[in-house]
Structures are given as C-alpha cells and as structure tokens.
N, C-alpha and C positions, 0 to 999 in steps of 0.2 A: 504494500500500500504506500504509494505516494502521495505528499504532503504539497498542497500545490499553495504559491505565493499567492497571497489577496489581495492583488492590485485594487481590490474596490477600500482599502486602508487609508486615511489622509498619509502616515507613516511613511509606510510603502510607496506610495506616489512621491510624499518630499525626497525620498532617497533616489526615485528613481526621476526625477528633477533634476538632482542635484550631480547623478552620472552623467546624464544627458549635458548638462552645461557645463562639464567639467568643473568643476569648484574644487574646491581644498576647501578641507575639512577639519576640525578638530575632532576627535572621537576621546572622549572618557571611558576608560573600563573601570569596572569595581575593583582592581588591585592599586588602582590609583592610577597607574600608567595613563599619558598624554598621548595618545599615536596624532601626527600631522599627517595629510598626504592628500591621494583622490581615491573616490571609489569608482572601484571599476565593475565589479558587479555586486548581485547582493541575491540573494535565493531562501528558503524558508527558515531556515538554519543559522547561515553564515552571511559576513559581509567582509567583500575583497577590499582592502586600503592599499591604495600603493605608496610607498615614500620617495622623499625625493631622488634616492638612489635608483627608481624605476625596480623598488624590490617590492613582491607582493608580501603581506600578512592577512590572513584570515585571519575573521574574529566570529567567535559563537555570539549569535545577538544579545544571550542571555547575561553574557559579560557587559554588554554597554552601558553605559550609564546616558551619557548623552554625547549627541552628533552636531556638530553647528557648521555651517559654513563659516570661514575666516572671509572677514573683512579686508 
C-alpha cells in the first residue's frame, strides 16, 4: 500500500511553490540543526534540501520543525 502526497494540503502546495521558484530555505529540525539550501523535491515521507555545495540531504518531515523561505 502506497501513501500518496495530498496536494489538496495548503503545506504541500507552499513546498511545492517554493520548489517551483526555487527559493532557499531555512529548515529547522527538532535536534536543533539549521539546514540552508533549496528543495528539490519532497514526497509523503521525506523532503530533499540541497546545500550550497549542490549536496542532497533528506529529511523525515517528522523531524521539521519549521520551513521559511530566506529573504
């Protein structure tokens, strides 16, 4: 059984906004960690951050705290 993304989410649509215009991001995880970068995709699960080195990291959603676009 697969778990399909709910694009009808406001969440889900700001991420997938925020792919689409390429933005940079801050991302908070609950360990405290800062990650910067862009998202390059994101699925029910996980969300890909790339940093500035063009290196991917996955993150479980369940770790984020919160997402912003950097000004």
């Amino acid at each position: 059984m697969s778990i399909e993304l709910d694009t009808g989410l406001p969440s889900t649509r700001q991420i997938q906004t925020i792919i689409r215009e390429e933005k940079e991001v801050e991302m908070k995880l609950s360990t405290g960690d800062l990650l910067t970068g862009k998202v390059r995709w994101q699925d029910p699960h996980c969300i890909c951050i790339m940093d500035h080195y063009d290196q991917p990291t996955i993150v479980w959603r369940q770790s984020i705290v919160f997402v912003k676009p950097k000004m």
